[in-house]
DSSP file (Angstrom, degrees, kcal/mol; ACC not computed):
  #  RESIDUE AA STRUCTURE BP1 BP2  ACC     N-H-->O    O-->H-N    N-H-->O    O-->H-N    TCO  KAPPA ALPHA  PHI   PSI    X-CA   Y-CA   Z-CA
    1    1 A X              0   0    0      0, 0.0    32,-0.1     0, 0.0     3,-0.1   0.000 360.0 360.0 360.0 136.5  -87.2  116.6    9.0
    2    2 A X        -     0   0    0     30,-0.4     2,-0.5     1,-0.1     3,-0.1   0.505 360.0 -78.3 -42.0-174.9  -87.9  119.7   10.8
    3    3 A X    >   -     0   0    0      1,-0.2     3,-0.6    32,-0.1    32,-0.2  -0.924  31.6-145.3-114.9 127.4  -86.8  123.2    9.9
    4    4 A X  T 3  S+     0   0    0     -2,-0.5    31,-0.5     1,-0.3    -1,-0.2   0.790  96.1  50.4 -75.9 -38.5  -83.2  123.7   11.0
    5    5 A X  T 3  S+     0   0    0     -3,-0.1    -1,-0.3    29,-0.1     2,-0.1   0.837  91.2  79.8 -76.5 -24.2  -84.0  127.4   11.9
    6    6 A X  S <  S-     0   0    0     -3,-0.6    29,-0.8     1,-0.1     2,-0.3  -0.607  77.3-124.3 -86.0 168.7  -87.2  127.2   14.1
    7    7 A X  B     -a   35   0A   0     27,-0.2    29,-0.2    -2,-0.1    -1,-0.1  -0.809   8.3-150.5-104.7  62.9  -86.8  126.2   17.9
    8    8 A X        -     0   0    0     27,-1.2    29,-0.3    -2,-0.3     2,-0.3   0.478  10.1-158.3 -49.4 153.5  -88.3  123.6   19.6
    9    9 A X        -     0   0    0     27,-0.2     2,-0.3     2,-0.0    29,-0.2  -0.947  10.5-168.7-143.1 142.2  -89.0  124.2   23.9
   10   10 A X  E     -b   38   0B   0     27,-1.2    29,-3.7    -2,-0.3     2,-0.5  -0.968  10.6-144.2-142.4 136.6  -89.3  121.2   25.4
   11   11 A X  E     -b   39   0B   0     -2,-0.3     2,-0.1    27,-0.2    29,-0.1  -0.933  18.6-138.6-105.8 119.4  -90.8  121.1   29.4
   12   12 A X        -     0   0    0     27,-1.2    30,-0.3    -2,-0.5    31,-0.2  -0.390  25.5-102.5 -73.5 153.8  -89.3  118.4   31.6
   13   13 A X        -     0   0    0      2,-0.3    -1,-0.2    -2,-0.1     3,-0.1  -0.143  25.6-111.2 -71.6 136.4  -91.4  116.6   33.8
   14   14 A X  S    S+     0   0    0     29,-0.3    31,-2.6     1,-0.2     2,-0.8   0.982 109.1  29.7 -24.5 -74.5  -91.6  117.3   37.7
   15   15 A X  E    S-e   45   0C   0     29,-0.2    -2,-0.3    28,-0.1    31,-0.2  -0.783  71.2-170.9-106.3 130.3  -89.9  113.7   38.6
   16   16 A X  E     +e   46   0C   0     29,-1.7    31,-1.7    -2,-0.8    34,-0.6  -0.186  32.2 133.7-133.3  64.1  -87.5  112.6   36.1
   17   17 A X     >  -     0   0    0     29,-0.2     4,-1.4    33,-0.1    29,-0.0   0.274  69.1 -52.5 -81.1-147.6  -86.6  109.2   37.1
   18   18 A X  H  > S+     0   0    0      1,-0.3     4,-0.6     2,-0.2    -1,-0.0   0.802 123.8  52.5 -72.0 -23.5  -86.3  106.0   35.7
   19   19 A X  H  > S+     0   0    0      1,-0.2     4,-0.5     2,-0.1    -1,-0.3   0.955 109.1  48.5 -77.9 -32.1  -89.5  105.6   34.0
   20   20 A X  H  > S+     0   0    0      1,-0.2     4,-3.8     2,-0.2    -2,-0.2   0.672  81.3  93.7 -80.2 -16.2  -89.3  108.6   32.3
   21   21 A X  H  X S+     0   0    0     -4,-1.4     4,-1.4     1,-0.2     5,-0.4   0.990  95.3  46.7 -60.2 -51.2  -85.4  108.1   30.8
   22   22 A X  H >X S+     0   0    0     -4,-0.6     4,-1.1     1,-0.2     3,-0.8   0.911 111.6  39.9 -56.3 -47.8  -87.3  106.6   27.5
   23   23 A X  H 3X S+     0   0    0     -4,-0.5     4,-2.3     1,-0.3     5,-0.3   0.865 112.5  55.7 -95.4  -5.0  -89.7  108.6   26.6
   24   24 A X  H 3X S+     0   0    0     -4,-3.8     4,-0.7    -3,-0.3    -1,-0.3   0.762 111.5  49.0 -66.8 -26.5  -87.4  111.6   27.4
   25   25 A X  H << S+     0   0    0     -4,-1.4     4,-0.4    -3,-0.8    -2,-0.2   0.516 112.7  54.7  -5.4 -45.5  -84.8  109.6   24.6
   26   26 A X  H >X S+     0   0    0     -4,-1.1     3,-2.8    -5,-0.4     4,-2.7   0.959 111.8  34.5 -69.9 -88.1  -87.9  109.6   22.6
   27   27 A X  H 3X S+     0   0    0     -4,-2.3     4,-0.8     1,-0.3    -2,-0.2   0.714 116.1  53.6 -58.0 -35.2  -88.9  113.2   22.6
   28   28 A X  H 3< S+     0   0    0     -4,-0.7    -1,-0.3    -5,-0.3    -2,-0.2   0.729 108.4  53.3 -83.1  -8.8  -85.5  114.6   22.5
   29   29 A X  H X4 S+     0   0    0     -3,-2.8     3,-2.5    -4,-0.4    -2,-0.2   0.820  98.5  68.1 -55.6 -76.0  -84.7  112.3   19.4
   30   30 A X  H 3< S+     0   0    0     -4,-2.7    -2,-0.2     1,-0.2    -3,-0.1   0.708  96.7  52.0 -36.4 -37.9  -87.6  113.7   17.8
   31   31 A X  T 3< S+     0   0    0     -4,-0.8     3,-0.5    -5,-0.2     2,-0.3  -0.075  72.3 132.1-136.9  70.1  -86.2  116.8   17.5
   32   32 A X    <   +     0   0    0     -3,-2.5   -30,-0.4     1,-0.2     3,-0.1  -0.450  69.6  38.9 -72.6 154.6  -83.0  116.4   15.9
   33   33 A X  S    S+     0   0    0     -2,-0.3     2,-0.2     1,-0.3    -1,-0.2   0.544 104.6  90.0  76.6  20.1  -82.2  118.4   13.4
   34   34 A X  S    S-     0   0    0     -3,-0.5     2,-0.5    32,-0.1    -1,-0.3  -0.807  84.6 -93.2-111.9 154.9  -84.0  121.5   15.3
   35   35 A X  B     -a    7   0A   0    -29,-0.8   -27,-1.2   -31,-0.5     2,-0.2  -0.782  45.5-140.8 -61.6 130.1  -82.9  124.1   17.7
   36   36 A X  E     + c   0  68B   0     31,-1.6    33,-2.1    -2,-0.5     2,-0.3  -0.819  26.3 172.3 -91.2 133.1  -83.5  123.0   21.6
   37   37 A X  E     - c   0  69B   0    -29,-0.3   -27,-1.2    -2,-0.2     2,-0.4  -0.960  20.9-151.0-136.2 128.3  -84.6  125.0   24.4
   38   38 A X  E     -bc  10  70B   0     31,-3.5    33,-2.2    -2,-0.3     2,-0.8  -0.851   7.1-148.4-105.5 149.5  -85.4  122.9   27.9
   39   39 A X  E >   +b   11   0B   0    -29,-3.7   -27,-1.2    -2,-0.4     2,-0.6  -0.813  32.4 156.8 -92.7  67.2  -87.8  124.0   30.3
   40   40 A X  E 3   + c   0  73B   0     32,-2.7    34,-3.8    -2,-0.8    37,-0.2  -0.312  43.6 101.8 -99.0  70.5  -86.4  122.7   33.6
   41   41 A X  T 3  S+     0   0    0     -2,-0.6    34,-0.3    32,-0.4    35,-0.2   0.745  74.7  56.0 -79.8 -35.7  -88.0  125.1   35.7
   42   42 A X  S <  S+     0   0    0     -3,-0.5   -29,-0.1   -30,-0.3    -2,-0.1   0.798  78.4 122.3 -69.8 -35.7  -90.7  122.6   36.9
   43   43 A X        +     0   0    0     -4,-0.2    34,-0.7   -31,-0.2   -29,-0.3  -0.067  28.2 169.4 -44.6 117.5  -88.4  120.0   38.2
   44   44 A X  S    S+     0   0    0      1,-0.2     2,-0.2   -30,-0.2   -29,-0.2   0.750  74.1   3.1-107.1 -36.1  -88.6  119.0   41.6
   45   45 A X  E     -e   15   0C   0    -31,-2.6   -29,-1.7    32,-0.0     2,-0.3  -0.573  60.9-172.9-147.7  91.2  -86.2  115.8   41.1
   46   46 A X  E     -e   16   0C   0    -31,-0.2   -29,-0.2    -2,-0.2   -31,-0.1  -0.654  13.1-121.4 -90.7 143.9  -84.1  114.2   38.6
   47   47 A X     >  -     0   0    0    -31,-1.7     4,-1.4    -2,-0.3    -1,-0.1  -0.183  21.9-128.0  -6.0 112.7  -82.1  111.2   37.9
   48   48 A X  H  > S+     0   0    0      3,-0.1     4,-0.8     2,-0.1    -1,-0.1   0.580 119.3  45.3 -41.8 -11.6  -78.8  109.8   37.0
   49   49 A X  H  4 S+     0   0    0      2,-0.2     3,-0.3   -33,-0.2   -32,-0.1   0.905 119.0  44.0 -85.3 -64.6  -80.5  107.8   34.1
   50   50 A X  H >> S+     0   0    0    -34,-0.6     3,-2.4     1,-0.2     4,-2.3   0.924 109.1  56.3 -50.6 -58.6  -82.5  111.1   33.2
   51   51 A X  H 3X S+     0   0    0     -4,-1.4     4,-1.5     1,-0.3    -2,-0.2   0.794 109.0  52.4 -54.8 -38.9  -79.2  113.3   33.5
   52   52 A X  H 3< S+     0   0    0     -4,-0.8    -1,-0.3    -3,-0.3    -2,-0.2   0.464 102.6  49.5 -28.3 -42.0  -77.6  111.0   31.0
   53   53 A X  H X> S+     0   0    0     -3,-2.4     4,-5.3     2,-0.2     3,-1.4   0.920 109.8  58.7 -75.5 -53.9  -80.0  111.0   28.3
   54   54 A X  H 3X S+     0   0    0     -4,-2.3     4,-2.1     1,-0.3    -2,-0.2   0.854 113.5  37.2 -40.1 -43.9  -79.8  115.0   28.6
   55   55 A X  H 3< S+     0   0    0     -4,-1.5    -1,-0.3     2,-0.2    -3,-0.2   0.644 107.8  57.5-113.3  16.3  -76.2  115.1   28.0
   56   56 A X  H X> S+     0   0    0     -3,-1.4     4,-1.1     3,-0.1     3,-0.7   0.771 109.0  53.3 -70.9 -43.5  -76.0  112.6   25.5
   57   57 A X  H 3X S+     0   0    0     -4,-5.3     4,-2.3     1,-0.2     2,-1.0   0.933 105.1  53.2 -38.7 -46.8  -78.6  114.9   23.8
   58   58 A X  H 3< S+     0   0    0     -4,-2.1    -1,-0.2    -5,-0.5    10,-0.1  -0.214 108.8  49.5-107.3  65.6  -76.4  117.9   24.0
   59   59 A X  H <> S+     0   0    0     -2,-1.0     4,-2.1    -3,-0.7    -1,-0.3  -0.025 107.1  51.8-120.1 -25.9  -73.5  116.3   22.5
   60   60 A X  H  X S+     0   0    0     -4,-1.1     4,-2.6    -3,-0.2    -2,-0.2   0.876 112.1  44.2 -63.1 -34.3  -75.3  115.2   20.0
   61   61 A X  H  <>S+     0   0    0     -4,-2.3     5,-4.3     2,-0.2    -1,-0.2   0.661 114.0  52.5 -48.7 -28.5  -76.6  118.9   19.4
   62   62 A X  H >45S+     0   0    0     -5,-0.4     3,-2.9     3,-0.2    -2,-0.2   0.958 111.5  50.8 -90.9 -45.3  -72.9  120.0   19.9
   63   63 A X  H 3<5S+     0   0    0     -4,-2.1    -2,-0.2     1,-0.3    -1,-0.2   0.925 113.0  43.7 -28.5 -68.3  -72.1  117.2   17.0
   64   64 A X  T 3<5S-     0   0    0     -4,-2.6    -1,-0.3     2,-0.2    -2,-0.2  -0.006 113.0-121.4 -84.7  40.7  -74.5  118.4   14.8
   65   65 A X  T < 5 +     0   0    0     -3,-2.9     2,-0.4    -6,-0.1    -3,-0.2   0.800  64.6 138.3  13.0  66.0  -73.6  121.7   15.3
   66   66 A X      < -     0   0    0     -5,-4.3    -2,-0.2     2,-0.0    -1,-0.1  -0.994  62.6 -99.8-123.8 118.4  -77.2  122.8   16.6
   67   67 A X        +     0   0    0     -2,-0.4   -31,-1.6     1,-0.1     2,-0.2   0.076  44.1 173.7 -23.6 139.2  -77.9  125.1   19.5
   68   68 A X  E     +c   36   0B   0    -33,-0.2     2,-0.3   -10,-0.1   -31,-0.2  -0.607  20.8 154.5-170.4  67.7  -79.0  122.9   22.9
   69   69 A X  E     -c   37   0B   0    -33,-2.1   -31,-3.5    -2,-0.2     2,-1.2  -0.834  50.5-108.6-133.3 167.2  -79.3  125.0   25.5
   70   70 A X  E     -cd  38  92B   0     21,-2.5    23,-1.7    -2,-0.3   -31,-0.1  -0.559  26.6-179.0 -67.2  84.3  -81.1  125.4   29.0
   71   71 A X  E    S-     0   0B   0    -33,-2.2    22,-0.6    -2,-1.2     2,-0.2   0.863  74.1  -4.7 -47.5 -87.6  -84.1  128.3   28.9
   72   72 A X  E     -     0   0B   0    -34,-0.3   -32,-2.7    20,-0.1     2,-0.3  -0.636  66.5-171.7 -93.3 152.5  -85.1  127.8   32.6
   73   73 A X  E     -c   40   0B   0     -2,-0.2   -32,-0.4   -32,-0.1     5,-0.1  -0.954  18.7-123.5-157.3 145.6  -84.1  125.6   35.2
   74   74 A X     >  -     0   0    0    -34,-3.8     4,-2.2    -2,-0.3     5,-0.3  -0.026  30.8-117.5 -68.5 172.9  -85.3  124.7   39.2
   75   75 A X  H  > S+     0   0    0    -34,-0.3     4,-2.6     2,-0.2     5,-0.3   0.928 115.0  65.3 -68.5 -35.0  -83.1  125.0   41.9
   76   76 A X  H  > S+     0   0    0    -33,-0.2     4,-3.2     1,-0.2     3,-0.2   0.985 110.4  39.0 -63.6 -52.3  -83.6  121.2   42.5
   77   77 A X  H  > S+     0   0    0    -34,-0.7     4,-0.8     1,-0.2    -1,-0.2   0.610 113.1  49.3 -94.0   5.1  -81.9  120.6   39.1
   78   78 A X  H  X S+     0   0    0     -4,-2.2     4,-1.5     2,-0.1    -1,-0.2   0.730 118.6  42.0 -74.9 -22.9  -79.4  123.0   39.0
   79   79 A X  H  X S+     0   0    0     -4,-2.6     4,-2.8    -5,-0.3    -2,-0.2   0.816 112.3  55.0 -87.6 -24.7  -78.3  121.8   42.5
   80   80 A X  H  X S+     0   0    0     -4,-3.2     4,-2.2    -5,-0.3     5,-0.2   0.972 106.5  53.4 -54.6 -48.4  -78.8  118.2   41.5
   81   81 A X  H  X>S+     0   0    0     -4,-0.8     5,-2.2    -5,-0.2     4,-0.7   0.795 111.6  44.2 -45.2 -46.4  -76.5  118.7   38.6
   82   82 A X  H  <5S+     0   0    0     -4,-1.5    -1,-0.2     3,-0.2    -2,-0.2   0.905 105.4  56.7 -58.2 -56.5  -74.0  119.9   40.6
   83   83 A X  H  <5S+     0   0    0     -4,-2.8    -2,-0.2     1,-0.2    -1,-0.2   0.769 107.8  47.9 -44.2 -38.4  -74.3  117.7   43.0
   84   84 A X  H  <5S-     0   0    0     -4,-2.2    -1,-0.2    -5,-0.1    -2,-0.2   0.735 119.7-107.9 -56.2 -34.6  -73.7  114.5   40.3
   85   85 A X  T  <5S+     0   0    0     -4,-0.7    -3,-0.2     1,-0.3    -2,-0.1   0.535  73.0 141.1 110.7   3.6  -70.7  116.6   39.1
   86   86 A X      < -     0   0    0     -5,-2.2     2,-0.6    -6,-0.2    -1,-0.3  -0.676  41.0-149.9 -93.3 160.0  -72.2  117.9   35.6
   87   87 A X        +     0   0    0     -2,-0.1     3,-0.2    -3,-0.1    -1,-0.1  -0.977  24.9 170.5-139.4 104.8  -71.6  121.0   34.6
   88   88 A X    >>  +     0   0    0     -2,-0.6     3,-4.1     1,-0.1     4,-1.0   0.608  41.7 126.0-102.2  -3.1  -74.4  122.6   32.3
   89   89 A X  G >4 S+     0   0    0      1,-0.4     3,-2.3     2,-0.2    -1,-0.1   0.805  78.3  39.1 -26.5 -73.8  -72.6  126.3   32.7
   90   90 A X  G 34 S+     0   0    0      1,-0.3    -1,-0.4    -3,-0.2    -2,-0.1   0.464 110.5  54.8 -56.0 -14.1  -72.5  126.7   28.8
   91   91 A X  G <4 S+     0   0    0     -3,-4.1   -21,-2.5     2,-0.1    -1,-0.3   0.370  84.3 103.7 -99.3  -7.2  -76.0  125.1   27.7
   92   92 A X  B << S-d   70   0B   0     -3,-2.3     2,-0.2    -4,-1.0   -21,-0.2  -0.551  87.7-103.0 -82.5 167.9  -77.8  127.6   30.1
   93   93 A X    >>  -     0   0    0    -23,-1.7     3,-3.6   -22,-0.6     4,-1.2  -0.363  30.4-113.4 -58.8 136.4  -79.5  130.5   28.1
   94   94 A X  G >4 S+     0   0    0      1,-0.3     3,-3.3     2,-0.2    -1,-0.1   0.933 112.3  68.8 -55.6 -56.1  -77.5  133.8   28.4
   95   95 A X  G 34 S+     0   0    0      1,-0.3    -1,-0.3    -3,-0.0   -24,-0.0   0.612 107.1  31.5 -30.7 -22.8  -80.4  135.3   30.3
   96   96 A X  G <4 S+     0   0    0     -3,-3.6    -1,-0.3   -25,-0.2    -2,-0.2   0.061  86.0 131.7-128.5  33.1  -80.1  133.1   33.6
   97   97 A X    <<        0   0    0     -3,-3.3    -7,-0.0    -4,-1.2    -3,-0.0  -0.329 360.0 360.0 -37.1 132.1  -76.1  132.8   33.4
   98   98 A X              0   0    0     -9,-0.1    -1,-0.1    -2,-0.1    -4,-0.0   0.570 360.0 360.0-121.3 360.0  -74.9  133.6   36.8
């Protein structure tokens, strides 16, 4: 199992549709029992499918009482998010709180 203290970064994919909700399941799986930081800076489009997996990860983080938060993120997925209704306010990284 990883080491609880180092921090994993993981960079989302441009398009994060429906092909991608598995192996994005996969890779966020992988590193339980780590600190998370996502890279959505690159995203141009996401999902419902995708958005799902993401916050079924960060309850599971909140579960295992493990940090799961947002480094960067694009305009397309903060306004996508919104748009669904999710509210990622508390996972972003204190630096790009607005």
């Amino acid at each position: 199992m990883p080491s609880k203290k180092g921090e994993k970064t993981i960079s989302l994919a441009a398009v994060l549709d429906l092909n991608e909700a598995s192996a994005l399941r996969g890779t966020l799986m992988g590193m339980r029992g780590s600190n998370v930081a996502i890279d959505a800076s690159g995203v141009e489009r996401i999902g419902a499918l995708c958005v799902q997996v993401i916050m079924a990860a960060a309850k599971t983080w909140d579960e295992d009482k493990l940090p799961f938060t947002f480094s960067k993120v694009s305009d397309a997925f903060q306004k996508t998010m919104q748009v669904i209704g999710v509210d990622i306010s508390h996972l972003l990284a204190k630096e790009i709180r607005q």
